[in-house]
C-alpha positions as CSV (number, residue, x, y, z in Angstrom):
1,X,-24.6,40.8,-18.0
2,X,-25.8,37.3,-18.3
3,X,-28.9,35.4,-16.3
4,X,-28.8,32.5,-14.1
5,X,-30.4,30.9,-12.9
6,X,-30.1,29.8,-8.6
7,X,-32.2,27.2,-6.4
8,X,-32.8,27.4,-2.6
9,X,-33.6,25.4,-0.6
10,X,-36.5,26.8,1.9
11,X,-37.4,25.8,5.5
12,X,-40.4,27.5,6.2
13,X,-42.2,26.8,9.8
14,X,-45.5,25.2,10.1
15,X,-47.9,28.1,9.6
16,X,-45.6,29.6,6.6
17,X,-46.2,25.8,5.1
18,X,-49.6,26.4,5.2
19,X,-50.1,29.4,3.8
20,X,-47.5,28.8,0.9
21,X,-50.0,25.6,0.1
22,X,-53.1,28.0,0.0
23,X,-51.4,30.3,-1.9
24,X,-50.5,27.7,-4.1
25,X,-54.4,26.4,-4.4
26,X,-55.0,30.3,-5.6
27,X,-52.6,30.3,-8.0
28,X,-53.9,27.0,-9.4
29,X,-57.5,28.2,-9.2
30,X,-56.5,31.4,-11.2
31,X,-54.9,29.3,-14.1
32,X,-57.5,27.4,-14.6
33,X,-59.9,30.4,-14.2
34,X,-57.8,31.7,-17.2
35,X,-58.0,28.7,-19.5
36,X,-61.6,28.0,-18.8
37,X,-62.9,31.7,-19.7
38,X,-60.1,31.7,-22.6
39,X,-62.2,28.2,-23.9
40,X,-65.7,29.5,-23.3
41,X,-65.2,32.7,-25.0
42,X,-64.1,31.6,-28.2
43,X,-66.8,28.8,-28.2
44,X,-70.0,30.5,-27.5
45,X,-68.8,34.1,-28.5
46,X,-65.9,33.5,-31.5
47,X,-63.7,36.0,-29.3
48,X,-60.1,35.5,-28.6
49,X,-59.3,36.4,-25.6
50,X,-55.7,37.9,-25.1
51,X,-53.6,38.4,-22.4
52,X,-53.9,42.0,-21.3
53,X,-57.8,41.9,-21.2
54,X,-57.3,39.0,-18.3
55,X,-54.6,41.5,-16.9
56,X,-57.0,44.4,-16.7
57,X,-59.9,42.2,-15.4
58,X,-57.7,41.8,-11.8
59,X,-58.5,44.6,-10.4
60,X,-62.4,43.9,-10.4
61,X,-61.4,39.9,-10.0
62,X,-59.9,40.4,-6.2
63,X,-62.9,43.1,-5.2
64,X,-64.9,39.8,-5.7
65,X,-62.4,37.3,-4.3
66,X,-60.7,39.6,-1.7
67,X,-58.4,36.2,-0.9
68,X,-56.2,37.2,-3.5
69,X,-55.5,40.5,-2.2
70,X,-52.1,39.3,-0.4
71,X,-50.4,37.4,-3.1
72,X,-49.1,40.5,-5.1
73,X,-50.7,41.4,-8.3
74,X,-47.3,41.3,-10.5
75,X,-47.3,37.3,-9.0
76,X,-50.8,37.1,-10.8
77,X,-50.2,38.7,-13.6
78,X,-47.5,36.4,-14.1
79,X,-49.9,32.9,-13.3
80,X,-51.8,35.0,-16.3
81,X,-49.1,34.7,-18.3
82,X,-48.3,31.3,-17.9
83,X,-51.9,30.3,-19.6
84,X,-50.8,32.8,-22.5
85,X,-47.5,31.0,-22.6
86,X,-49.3,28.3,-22.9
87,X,-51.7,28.8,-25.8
88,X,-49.1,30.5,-27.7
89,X,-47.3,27.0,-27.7
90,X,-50.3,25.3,-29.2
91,X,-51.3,28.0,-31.6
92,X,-47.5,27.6,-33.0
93,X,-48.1,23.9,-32.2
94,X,-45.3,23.3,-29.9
95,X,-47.7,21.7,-27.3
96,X,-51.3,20.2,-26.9
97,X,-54.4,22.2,-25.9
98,X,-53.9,23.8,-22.2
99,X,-55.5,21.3,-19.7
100,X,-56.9,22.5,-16.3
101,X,-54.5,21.5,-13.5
102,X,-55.3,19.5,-10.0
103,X,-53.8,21.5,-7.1
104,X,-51.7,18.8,-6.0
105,X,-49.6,19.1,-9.6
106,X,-49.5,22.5,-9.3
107,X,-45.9,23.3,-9.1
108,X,-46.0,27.3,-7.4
109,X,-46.1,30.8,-9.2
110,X,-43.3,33.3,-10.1
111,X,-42.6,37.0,-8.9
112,X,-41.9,38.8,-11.9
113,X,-39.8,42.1,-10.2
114,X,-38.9,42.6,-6.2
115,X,-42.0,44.1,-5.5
116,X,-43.3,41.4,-3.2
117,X,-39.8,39.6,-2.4
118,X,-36.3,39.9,-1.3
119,X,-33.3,37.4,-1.1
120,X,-31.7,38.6,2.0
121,X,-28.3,36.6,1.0
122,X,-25.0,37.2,-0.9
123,X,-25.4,33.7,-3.1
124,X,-24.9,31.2,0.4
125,X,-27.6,30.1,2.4
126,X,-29.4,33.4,3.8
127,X,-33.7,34.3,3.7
128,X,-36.1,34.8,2.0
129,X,-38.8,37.7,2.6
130,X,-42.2,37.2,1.2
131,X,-45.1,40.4,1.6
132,X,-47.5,39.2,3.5
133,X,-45.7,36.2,4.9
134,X,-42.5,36.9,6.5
135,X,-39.2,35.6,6.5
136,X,-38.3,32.1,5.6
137,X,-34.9,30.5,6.2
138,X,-33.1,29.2,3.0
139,X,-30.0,26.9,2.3
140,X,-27.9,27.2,-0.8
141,X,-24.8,28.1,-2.4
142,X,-24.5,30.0,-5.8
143,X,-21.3,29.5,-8.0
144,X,-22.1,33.5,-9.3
145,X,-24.0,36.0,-7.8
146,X,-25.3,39.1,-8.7
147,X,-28.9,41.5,-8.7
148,X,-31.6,39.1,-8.1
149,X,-34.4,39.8,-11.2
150,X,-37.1,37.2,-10.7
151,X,-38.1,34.3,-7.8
152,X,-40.3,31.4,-8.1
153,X,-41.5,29.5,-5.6
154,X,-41.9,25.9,-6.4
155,X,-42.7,22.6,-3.8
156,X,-41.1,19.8,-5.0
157,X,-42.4,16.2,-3.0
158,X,-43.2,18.3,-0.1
159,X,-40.5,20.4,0.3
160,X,-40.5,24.0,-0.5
161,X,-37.9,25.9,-3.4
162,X,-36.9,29.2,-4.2
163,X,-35.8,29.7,-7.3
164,X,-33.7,33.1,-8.3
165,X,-33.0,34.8,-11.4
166,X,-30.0,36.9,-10.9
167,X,-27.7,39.2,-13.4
168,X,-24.4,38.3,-12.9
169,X,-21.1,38.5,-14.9
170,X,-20.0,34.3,-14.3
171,X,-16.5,33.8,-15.2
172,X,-14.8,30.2,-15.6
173,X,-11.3,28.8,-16.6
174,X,-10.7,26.5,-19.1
175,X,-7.5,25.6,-21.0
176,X,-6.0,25.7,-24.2
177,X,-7.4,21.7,-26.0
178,X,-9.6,21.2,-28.3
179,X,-11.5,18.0,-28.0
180,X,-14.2,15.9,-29.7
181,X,-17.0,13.4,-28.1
182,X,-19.3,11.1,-28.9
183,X,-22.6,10.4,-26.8
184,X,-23.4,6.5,-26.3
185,X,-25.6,4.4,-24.0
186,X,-22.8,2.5,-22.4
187,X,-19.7,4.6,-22.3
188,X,-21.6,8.0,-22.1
189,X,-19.0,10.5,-23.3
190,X,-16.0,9.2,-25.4
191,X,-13.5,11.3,-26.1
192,X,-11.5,11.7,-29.2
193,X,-8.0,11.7,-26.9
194,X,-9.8,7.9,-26.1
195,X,-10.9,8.8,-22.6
196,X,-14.5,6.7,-22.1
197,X,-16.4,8.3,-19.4
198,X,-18.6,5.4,-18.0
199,X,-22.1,5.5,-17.2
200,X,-22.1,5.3,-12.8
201,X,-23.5,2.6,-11.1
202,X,-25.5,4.7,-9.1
203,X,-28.1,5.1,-12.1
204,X,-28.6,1.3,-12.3
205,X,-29.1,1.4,-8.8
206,X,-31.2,4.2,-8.2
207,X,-33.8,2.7,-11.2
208,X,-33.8,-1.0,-9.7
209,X,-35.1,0.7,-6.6
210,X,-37.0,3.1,-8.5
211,X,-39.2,-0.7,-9.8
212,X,-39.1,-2.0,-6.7
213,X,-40.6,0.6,-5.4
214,X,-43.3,0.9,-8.0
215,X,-44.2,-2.7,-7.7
216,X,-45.4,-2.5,-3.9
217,X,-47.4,0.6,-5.1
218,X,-49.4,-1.9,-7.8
219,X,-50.1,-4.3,-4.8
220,X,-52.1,-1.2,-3.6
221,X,-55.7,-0.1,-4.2
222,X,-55.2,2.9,-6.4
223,X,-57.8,5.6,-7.0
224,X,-60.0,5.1,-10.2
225,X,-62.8,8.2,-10.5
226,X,-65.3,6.6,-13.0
227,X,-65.3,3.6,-10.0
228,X,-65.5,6.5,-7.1
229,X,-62.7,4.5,-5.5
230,X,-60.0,6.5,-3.5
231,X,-56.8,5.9,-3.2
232,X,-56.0,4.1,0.3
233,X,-53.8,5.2,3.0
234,X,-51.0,2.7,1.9
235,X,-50.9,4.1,-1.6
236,X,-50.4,7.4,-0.8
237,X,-47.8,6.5,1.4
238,X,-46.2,4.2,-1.6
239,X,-46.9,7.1,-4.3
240,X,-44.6,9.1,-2.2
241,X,-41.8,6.8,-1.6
242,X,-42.0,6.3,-5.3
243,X,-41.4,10.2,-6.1
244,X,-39.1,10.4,-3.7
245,X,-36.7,8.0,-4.8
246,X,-37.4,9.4,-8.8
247,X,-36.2,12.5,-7.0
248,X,-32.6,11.5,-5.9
249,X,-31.9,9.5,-9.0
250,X,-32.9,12.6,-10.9
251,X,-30.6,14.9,-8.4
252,X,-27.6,12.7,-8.6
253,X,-27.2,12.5,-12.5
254,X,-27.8,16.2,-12.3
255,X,-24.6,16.4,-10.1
256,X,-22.9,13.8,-12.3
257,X,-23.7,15.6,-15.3
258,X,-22.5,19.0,-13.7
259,X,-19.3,17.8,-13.0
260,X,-18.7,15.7,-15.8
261,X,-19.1,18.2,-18.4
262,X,-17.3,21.1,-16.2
263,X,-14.1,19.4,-16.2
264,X,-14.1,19.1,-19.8
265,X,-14.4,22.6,-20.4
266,X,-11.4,23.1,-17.4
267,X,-9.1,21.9,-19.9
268,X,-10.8,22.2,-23.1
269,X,-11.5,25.7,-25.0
270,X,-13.1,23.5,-28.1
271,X,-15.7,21.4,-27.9
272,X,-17.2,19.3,-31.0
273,X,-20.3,17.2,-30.4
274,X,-23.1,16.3,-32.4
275,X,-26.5,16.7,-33.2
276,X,-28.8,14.4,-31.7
277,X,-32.9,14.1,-32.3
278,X,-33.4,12.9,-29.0
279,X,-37.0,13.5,-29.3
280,X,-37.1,11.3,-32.0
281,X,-34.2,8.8,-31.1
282,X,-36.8,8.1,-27.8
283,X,-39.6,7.7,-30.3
284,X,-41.8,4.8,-29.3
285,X,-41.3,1.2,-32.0
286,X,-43.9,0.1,-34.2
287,X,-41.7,-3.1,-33.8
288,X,-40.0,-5.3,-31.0
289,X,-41.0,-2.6,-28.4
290,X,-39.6,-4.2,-25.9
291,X,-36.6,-3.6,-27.1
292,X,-36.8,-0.3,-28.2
293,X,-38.3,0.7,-24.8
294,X,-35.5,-0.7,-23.2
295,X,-33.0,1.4,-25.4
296,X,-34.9,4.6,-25.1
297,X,-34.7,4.3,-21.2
298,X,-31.0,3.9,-21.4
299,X,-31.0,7.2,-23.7
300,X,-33.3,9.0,-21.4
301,X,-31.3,8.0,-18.2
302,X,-27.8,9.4,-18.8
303,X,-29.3,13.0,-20.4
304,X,-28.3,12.7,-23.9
305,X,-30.4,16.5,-24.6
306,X,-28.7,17.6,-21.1
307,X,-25.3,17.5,-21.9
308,X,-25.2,19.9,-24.6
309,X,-27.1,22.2,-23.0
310,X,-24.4,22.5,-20.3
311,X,-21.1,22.7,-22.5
312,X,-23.2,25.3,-24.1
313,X,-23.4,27.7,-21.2
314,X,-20.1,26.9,-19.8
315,X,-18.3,27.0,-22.8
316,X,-20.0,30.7,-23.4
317,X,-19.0,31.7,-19.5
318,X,-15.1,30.3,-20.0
319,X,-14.5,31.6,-23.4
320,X,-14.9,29.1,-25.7
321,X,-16.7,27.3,-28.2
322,X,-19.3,24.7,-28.2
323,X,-19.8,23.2,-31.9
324,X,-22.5,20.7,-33.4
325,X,-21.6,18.8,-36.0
326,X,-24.8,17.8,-38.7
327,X,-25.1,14.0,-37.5
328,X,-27.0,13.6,-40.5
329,X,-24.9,15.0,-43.6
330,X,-21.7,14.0,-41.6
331,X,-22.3,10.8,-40.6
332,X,-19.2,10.1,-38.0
333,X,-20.4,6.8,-37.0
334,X,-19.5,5.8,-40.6
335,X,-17.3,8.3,-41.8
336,X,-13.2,7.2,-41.1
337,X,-11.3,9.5,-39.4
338,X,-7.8,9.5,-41.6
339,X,-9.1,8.9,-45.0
340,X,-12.7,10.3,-44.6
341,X,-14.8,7.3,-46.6
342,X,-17.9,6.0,-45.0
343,X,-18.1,2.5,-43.8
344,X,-21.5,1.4,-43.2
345,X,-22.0,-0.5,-39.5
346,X,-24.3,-1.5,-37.4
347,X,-24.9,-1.1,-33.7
348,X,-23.0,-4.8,-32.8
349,X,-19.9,-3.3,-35.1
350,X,-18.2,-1.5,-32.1
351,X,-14.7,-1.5,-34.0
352,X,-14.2,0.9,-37.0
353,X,-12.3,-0.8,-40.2
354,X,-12.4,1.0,-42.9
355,X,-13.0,-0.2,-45.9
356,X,-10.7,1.6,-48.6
357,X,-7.8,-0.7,-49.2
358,X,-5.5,2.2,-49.4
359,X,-6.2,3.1,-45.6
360,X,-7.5,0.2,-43.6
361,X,-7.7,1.8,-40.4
362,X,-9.0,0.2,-37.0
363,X,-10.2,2.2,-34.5
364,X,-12.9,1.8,-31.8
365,X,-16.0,3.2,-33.1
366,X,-16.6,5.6,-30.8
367,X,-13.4,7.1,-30.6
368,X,-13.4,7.0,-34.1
369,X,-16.6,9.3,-34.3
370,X,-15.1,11.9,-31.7
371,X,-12.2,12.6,-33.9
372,X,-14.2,13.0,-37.0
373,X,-16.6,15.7,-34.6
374,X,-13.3,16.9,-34.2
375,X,-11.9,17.3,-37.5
376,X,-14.6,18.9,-39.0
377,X,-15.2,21.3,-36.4
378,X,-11.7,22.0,-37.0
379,X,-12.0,22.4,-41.0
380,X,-15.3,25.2,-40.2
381,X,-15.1,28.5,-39.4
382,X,-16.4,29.3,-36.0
383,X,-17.5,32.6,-36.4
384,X,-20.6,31.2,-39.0
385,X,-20.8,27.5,-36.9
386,X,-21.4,29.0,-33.8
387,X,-24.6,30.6,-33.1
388,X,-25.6,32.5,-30.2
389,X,-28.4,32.1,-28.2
390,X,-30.6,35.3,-28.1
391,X,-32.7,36.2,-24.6
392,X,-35.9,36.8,-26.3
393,X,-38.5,34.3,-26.4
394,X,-40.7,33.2,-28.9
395,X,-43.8,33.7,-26.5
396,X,-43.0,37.1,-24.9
397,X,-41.6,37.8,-21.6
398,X,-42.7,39.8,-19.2
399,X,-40.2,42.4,-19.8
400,X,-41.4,42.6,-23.3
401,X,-44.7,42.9,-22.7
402,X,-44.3,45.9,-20.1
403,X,-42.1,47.6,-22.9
404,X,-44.5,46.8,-25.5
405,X,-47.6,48.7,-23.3
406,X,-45.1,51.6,-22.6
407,X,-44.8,51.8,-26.1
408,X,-48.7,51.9,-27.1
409,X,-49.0,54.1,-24.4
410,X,-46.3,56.4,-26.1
411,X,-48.1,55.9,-28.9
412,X,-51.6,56.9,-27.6
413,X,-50.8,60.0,-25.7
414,X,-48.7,61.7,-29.1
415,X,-51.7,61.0,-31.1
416,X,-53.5,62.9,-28.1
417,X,-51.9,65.8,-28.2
């Protein structure tokens, strides 16, 4: 049984709205409640606290602040577990310190089990039932379906999100190829058959009106707090427009993506791509930043970190392989396809010649580089290159945890006896 992941969208009335955005206020005052009694702790008492001490300090917490009583202790045990989450990341120092949040950027909270929930729905559309709230109308389709495990409820410019867990057993077809690519700015997926997959217009367009947009909200008076100005009517108004339209560009290169990379892996049962820094690759220039801003926006905008993500899990669900060749050690860019001798280029080289005598083969350079991802995925074995992803995280999930206190509890009552 795998997990996916499944987004709703909800329509909840006018009263539902507001209680989901006080709910929401809660949830954002616990966090920071957490990470400001985390911080005080260890700097006026040298005391760490963990994550089951704030766990077993609810009870007493919601005798005092009886507001809390409705929103389901598993959904605050699990706002508890985001702050752990989070200082876990900085202790391994994948992340900064854990800042408070503003209640506005709070995004929602998360039912860990179906105690407080229910998706009355078979994958389309259907409702939601909350405890202590009701029912709330959703819209949606899941490609697989299967025993819902988790919901979060997120808001999103205003509108409201479900987002279900469920264990399901997805299946997809692909076909018999095997096929290399190559990621660029321009053309964003070349293939090694010499298929270029351009990048759509409606990116350029959506990011045009994306600075238009954030020009009028310059032209307004924007809130400063060391000036005790607020932000005026107008900017609001502008600020939203502005998210809105960052929104749908974001939405419909999600689509593209989607179906871009599933109907490679309809007819393709080998993949071969590369490995790509892209948090480095996006790095901000010491020099000509212009430029370099210019090229990691182009980088940024077409999901260079996205893509293999997605021929990852569909490659998994149809059967096949996903493979990453070391961009590094390989070098396809350089690296001829026939005779395998590197060529050195640079980025206004976009025709490959290479340079042994005995070869002298011309090929465009991005095609070029797909077929050496290709050949080389090809000369591996794939049982050692390909490496599955495991469903444990590095932080601990809930499910771990609650297995980890059965355990010590095990423990505890055999040493009783």
């Amino acid at each position: 049984m795998l997990t996916r992941r499944v987004t709703f969208r909800l329509y909840p009335t006018r009263s539902q709205q507001d209680i989901l955005h006080y709910w929401c206020k809660l949830h954002c005052s616990l966090y920071n409640a957490a990470v400001y009694n985390r911080k005080t702790q260890y700097q006026k008492f040298g005391h760490s606290v963990s994550y089951f001490e704030q766990q077993n300090c609810l009870p007493a917490f919601k005798e005092v602040w009886t507001e809390y009583k409705p929103l389901g202790s598993h959904a605050l045990q699990a706002t508890l577990k985001r702050v752990d989450f989070a200082f876990t990341r900085f202790f391994k120092g994948l992340g900064g310190y854990p800042k408070f949040k503003a209640s506005r950027h709070y995004s929602g909270w998360t039912y860990p089990d179906k105690q407080s929930w229910k998706a009355h729905t078979t994958g389309v559309n259907g409702s939601l039932e909350l405890a202590n709230l009701g029912s709330i109308a959703m819209r949606g389709k899941a490609r697989t379906w299967g025993t819902p495990t988790t919901c979060t409820v997120l808001c999103r410019n205003g509108k409201w999100y479900a987002s279900i867990t469920v264990q399901c057993e997805p299946t997809r077809e692909t076909g018999s190829g095997a096929v290399g690519i190559d990621l660029g700015c321009k053309d964003v997926i070349t293939l090694s058959t010499g298929e270029k997959i351009a990048k759509p217009d409606f990116i350029k367009e959506g990011q045009q009106k994306v600075k238009a947009a954030s020009q009028r909200l310059r032209r307004k008076r924007a809130p400063n707090r060391n000036k005790k100005i607020k932000a005026s009517r107008r900017w609001r108004k502008a600020r939203q427009q502005v998210s809105k339209l960052q929104r749908k560009v974001a939405c419909q290169r999600e689509n593209w993506l989607h179906q871009t990379t599933s109907s490679i892996v309809s007819s393709n049962s080998l993949v071969a791509g590369e490995q790509l820094n892209v948090k480095g690759m996006t790095r901000k220039g010491k020099k000509r930043k212009k430029q370099k801003a210019g090229l990691n926006r182009s980088i940024l905008e077409v999901g260079f970190g996205t893509i293999g993500d997605l021929l990852t899990y569909k490659q998994s669900e149809a059967g096949g392989f996903y493979v990453e060749s070391p961009t590094k050690i390989l070098k396809p860019t350089q690296r001829c396809a026939k005779c395998w001798e590197l060529t050195p280029k640079t980025l206004t080289d976009r025709v490959h010649v290479c340079s042994n005598p005995a070869c002298q083969h011309t090929e465009d350079r991005d095609i070029n580089a797909a077929q050496v991802n290709l050949i080389w995925t090809r000369g591996k074995e794939l049982a050692s290159s390909v490496v599955e992803s495991s469903s444990s995280t590095s932080c601990g999930s809930m499910k771990q945890l609650g297995a980890l206190r059965r355990q010590k509890l095990a423990v505890q009552r055999s040493n009783g006896e």
